[in-house]
C-alpha positions in Angstrom: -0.3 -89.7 -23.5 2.6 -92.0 -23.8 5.0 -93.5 -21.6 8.0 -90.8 -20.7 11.1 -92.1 -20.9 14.0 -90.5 -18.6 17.3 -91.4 -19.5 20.8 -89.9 -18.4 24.1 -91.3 -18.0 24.8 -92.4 -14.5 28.0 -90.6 -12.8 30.1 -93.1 -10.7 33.1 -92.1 -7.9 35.7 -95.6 -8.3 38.0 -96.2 -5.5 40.4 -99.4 -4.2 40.4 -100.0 -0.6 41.7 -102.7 2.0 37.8 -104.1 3.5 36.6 -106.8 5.8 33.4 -108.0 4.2 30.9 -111.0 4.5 30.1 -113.3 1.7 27.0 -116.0 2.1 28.1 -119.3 2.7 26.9 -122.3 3.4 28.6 -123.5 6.4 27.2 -126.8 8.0 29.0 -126.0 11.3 27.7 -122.9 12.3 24.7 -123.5 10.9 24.0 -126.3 13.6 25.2 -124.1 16.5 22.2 -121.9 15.3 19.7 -124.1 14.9 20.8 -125.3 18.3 20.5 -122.2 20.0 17.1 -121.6 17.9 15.7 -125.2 19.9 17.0 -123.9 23.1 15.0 -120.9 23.6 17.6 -118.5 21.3 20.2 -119.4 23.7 23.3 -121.9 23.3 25.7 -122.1 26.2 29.6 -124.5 25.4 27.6 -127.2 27.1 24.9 -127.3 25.3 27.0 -127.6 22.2 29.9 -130.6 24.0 26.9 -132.1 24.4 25.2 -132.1 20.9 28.4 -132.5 19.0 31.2 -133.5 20.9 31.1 -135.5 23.8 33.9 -136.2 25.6 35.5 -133.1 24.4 36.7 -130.0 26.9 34.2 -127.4 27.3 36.3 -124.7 26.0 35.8 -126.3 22.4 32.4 -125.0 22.7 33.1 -121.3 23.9 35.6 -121.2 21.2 32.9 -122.2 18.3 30.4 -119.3 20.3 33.2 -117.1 20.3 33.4 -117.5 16.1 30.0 -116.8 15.8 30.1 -113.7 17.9 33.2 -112.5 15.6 30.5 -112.8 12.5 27.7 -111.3 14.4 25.8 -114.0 14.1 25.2 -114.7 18.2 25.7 -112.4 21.2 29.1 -113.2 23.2 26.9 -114.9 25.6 25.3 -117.2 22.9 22.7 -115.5 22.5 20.6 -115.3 19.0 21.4 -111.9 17.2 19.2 -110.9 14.3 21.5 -111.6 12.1 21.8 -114.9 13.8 17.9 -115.4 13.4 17.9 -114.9 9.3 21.0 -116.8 8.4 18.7 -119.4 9.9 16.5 -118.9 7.3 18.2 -118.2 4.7 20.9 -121.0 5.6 23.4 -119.4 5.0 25.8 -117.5 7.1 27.9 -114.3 6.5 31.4 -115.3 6.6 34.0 -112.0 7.3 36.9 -111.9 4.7 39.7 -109.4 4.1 41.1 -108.4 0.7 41.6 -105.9 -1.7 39.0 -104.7 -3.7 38.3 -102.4 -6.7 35.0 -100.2 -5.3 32.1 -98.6 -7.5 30.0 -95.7 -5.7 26.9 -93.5 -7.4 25.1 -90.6 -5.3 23.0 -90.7 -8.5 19.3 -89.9 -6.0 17.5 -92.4 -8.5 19.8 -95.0 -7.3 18.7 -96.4 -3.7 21.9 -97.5 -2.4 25.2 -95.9 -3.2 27.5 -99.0 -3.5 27.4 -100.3 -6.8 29.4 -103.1 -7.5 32.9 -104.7 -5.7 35.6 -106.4 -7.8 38.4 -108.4 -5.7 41.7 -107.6 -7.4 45.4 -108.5 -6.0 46.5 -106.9 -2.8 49.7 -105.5 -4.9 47.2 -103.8 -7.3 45.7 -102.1 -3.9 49.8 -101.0 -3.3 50.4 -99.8 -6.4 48.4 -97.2 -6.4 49.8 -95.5 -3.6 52.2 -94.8 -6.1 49.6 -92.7 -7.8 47.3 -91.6 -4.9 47.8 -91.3 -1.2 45.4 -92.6 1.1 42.2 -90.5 1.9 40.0 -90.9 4.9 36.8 -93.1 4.4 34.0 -90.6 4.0 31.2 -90.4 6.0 28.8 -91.6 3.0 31.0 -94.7 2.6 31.6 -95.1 6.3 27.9 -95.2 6.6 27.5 -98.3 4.8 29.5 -100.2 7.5 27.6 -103.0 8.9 25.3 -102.8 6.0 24.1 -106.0 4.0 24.0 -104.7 0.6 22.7 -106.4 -3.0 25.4 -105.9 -5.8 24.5 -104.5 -9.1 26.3 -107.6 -10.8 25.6 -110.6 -13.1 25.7 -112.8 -9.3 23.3 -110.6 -8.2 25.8 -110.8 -5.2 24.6 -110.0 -1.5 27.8 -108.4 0.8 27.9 -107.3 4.2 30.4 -104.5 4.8 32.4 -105.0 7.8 34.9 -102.0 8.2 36.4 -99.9 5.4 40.3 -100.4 6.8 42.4 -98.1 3.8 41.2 -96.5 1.1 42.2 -94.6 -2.4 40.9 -92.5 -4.9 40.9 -94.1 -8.4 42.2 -91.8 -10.7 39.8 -93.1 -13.8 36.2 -94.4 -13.5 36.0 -97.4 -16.0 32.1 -99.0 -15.0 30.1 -96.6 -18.2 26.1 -97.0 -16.7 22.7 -95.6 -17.9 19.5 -95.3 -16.0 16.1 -95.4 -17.3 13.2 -93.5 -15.9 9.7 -94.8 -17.5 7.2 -93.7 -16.1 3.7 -95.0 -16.8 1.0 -92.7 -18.1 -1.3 -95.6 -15.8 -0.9 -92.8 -12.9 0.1 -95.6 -10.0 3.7 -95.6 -9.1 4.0 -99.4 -9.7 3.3 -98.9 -13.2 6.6 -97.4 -13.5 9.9 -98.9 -14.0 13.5 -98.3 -13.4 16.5 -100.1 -15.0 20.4 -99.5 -15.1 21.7 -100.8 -18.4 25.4 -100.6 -19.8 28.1 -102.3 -17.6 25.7 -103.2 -15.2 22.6 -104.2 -15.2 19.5 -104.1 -13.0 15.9 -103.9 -12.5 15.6 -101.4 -9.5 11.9 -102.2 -7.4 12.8 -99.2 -5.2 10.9 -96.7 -7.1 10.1 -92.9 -6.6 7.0 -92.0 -4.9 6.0 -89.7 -8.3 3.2 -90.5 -10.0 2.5 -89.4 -14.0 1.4 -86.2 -13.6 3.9 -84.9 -10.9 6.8 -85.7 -13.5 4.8 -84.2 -16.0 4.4 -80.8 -15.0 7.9 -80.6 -13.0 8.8 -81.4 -17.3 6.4 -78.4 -17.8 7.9 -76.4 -15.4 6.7 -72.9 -16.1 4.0 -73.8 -18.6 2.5 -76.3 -15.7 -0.3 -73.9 -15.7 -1.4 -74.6 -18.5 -2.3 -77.9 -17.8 -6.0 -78.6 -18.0 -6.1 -81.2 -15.1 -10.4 -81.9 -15.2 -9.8 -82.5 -19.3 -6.4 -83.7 -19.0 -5.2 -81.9 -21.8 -2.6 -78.8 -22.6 -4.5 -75.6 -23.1 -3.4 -74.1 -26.3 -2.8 -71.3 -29.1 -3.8 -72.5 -32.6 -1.1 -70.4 -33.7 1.5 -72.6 -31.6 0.9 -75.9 -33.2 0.6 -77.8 -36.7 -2.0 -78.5 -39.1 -1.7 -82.7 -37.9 -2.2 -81.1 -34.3 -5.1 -79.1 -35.0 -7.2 -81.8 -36.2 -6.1 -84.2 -33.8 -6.1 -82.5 -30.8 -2.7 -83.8 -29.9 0.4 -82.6 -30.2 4.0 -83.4 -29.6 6.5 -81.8 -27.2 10.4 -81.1 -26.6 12.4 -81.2 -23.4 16.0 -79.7 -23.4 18.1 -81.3 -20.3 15.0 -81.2 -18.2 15.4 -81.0 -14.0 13.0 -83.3 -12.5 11.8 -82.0 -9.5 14.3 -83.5 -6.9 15.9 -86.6 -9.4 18.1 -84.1 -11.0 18.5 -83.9 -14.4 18.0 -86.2 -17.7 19.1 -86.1 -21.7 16.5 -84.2 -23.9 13.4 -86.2 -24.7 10.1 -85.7 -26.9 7.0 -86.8 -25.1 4.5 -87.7 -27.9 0.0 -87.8 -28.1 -0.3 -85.2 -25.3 -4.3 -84.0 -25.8 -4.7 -79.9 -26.0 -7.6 -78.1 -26.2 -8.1 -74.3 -26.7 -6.7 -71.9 -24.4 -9.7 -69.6 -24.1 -12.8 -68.9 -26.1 -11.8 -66.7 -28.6 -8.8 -69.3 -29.3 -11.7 -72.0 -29.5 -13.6 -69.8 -32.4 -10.3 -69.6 -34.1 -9.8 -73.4 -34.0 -13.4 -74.1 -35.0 -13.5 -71.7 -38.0 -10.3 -73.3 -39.0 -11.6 -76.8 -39.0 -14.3 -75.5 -41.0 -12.3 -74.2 -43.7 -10.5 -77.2 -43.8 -13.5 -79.4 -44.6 -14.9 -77.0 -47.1 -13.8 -78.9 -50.2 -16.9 -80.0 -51.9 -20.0 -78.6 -52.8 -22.1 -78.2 -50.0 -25.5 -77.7 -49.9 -26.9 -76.1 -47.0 -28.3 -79.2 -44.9 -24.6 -80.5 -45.3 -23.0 -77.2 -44.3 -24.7 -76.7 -41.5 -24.2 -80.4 -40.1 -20.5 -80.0 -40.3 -21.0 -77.0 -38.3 -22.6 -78.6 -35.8 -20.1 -81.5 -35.7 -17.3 -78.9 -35.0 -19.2 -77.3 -32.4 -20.3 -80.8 -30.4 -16.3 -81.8 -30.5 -15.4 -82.5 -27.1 -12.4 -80.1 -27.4 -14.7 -77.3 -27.6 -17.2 -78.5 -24.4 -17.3 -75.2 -22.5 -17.0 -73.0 -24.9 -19.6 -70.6 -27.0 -18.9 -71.5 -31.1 -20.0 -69.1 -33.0 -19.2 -70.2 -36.7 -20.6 -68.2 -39.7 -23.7 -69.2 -41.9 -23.1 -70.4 -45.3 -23.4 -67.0 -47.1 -21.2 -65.1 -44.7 -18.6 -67.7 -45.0 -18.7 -67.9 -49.1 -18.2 -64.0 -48.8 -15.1 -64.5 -46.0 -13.2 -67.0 -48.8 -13.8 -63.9 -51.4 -12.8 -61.4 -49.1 -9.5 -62.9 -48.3 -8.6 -63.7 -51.6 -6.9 -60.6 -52.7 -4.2 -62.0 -54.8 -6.7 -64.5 -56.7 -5.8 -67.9 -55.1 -7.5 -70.8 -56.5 -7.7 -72.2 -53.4 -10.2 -69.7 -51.8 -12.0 -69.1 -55.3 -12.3 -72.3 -55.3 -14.0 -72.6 -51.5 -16.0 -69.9 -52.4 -17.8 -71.8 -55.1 -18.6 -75.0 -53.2 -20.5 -72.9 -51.0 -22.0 -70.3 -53.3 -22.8 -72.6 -56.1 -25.7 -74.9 -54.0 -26.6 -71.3 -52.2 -27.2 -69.7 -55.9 -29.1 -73.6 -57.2 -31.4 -73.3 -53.9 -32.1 -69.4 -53.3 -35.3 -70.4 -50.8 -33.4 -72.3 -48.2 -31.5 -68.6 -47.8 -31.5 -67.2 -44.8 
């Protein structure tokens, strides 16, 4: 089966608010109070840092430069390491708090593992203006939720932000960020196989991927016909009358989804998943789908040998492992093509001779 592709347009809630958030900086100063503190047992005490740095200095200087680092989180008030304090270490960097004015991008879109999508700083008079427009909402909880939160942007930076505090906050009246998400999912049934990507006015390769594997999207895209899913031959179990000549002698098929729900990711644009193996429903489907081969390759003379060969070739067809074939002799099947044709086709004239002629040339090998 191929690869299924999930597509649908991703729906995004824009607001401007007044925030306090961190950016990563490199900042030698701080970054030596840390390191400090890291040598000392994760502790750094004003002393400590007089000391190191500043000798002859007052000792205040040094609760001061604590106290900084305590506003950014990044040691305890007592100078002690936070976590915080522990990665900037390693990353060397620090998170350094900012205020501003900000243009903010939300999703609730469940394929989407954070809700923030992007921030945009724009002037502080924009932010005002458009309390001419909208008045001030409270923060929701969702948004509030994300206080405190180091978060990875969906932009070209690939920008990492730590949201302080959500201080005012507006509804925009337009959304203007126009995003897709794509859903592949991997007929290789392991869950890395798949892959999810935002395209449009963002970009992004998401790692964060559902916990579905192949066929759990595949029969939620089934839904009520999931049933019919022959999991042992991996294959849909079918009516000959349901599908196309190409089908029947491929034993595959094509198949159309209208704005299908997918289990709990919601719902995605129409889509056509193609090669998906069938097999008969039931044995007297199976008969049906063997005589019809049959016919099909009836035209040439056959002689018996080669007539009943190609009826054994139909029966051994994997498709038709677990059934009972029962196809006609050579004879009874000349007789079926005269039967049928009533209005004096060629066609089944025509079949009727490539069997009837080597019958009538050989009357011994009759049976």
């Amino acid at each position: 089966m191929d690869t299924i592709n999930l597509k649908r347009k991703v729906e995004v809630e824009k607001f401007r608010g007044i925030l306090d958030i961190g950016r990563l900086q490199k900042k030698d100063s701080y970054m030596a109070i840390l390191k400090l503190a890291d040598e000392n047992g994760g502790k750094v005490e004003a002393k400590d840092i007089i000391d190191k740095f500043f000798k002859d200095r007052p000792e205040n200087l040094g609760e001061r430069l604590i106290y900084r680092c305590f506003i950014y989180g990044l040691l305890t008030e007592d100078g002690r390491l936070t976590e915080e304090g522990k990665a900037a270490i390693e990353e060397n960097k620090v998170f350094l708090k900012e205020n501003g004015a900000y243009n903010i991008w939300t999703s609730k879109d469940p394929l989407i593992p954070q809700i923030l999508l992007n921030l945009k700083e724009i002037d502080v008079f924009k932010m005002k203006e458009g309390l001419k427009l909208k008045e001030l909402i409270d923060v929701p909880v969702w948004l509030k939720k994300l206080e405190n939160h180091k978060i990875n942007l969906f932009n070209k930076k690939n920008e990492v932000v730590k949201i302080y505090e959500f201080r005012e906050l507006i509804k925009e009246m337009k959304n203007d960020l126009n995003i897709n998400i794509h859903y592949l999912i991997s007929p290789l049934e392991n869950v890395e196989a798949n892959t999810l990507i935002i395209t449009g006015d963002l970009e992004k390769s998401i790692t964060n991927l559902p916990p579905y594997k192949y066929l759990d999207i595949w029969l939620s895209l089934l839904g009520s016909q999931s049933n019919r899913w022959d999991t042992v031959n991996k294959s849909f179990l079918s009516y000959l009358d349901e599908i196309d000549e190409n089908s029947r002698f491929k034993f595959k098929m094509s198949k159309s989804f209208k704005n299908p729900e997918i289990l709990d990711l919601g719902m995605f644009n129409d889509l056509t998943v193609n090669n998906i193996p069938i097999r008969p429903i039931n044995n007297e489907e199976a008969n049906k789908w063997a005589l019809w081969l049959l016919n099909q390759n009836i035209n040439r003379y056959l002689d018996i040998d080669t007539y009943e060969n190609l009826c054994m070739e139909i029966k051994n067809m994997k498709q038709f492992r677990d059934f009972y074939i029962d196809l006609p002799d050579q004879e009874k099947m000349a007789n079926n093509f005269l039967n049928i044709n009533n209005n004096k086709e060629v066609e089944f004239l025509e079949k009727y001779w490539f069997l009837k002629t080597p019958l009538d040339l050989n009357p011994d090998r009759i049976y």
